[in-house]
C-alpha positions in Angstrom: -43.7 86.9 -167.1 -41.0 88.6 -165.3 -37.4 87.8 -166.5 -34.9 87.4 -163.8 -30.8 87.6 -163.7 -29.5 84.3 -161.5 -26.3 82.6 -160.9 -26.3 79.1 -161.1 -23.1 76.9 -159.3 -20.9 75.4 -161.8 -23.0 76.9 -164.3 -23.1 80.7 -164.4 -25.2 83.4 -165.1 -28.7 82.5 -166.4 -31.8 84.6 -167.3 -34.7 83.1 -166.3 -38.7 83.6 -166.3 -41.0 83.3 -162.9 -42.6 80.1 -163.5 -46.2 79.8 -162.5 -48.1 76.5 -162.7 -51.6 75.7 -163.8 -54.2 76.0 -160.7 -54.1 71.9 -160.7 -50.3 71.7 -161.1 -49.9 73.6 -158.4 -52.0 72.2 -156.2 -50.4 68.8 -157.1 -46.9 70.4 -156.3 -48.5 71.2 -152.9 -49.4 68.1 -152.1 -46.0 66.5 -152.9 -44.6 68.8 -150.6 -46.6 68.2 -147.8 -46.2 64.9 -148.4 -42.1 64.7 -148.9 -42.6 67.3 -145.6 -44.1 64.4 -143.5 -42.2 61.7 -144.3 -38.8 64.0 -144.0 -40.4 64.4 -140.4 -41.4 60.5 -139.4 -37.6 59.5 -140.8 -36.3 61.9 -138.3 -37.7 60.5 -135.4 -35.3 57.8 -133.2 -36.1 55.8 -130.0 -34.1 54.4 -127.9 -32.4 50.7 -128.1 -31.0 49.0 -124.9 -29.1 45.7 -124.9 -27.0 43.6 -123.1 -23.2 42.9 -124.4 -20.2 41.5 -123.2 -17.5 43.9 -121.9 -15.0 42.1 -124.2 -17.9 43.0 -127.4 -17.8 46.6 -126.4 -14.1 46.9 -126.0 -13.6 45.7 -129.1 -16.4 48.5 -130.4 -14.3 51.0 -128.7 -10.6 49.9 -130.5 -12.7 50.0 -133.3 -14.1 53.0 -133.6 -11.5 54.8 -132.0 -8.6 53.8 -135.3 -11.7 55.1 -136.9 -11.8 58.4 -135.3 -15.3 58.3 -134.3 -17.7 57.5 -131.3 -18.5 53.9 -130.4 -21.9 54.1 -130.4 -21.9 55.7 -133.4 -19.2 53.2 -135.0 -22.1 50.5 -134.1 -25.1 52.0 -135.1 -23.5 52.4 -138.5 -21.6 48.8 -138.4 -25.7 47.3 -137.9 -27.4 49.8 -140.5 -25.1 48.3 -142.9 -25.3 44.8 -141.9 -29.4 45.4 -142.0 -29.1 47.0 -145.7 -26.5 43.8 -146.7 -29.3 41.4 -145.0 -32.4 43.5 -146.5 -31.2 42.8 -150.2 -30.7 39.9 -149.2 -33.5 38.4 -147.9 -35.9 40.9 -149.4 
């Protein structure tokens, strides 16, 4: 095996060896991968969401968000992910 020189954050200089798995390890590693690939890729997809809200409702978002420093829509998508995680445990 061939030794290399690295540096690691926080860590420092290491020597290390190039690790090379067994045929069946590595075809298992693969196959995580793949895997951990296509799931990375489904959780990145988004559709759309339309609804109807008061003026006074969105306003209010807008206050909101803005002593927040951040966009509205973004200051409710996070408000209603939170409120889904809180009701999730919950209810789950």
């Amino acid at each position: 095996m061939t030794k290399k020189t690295i540096n690691i954050q926080k860590v420092g200089i290491a020597e290390v060896e190039e690790y090379k798995p067994a045929p069946e390890i590595e075809k298992k590693i693969i196959e995580f991968e793949d895997s951990a690939e296509k799931d990375i890729e489904e959780k990145r997809q988004t559709s759309n969401v339309n609804f109807r809200w008061s003026e006074f409702e969105i306003k209010r978002a807008k206050r909101i968000a803005q002593k927040l420093g951040m966009p509205y829509q973004t200051y409710l998508k996070s408000t209603l992910k939170q409120a889904m995680d809180r009701d999730e445990k919950k209810f789950m």
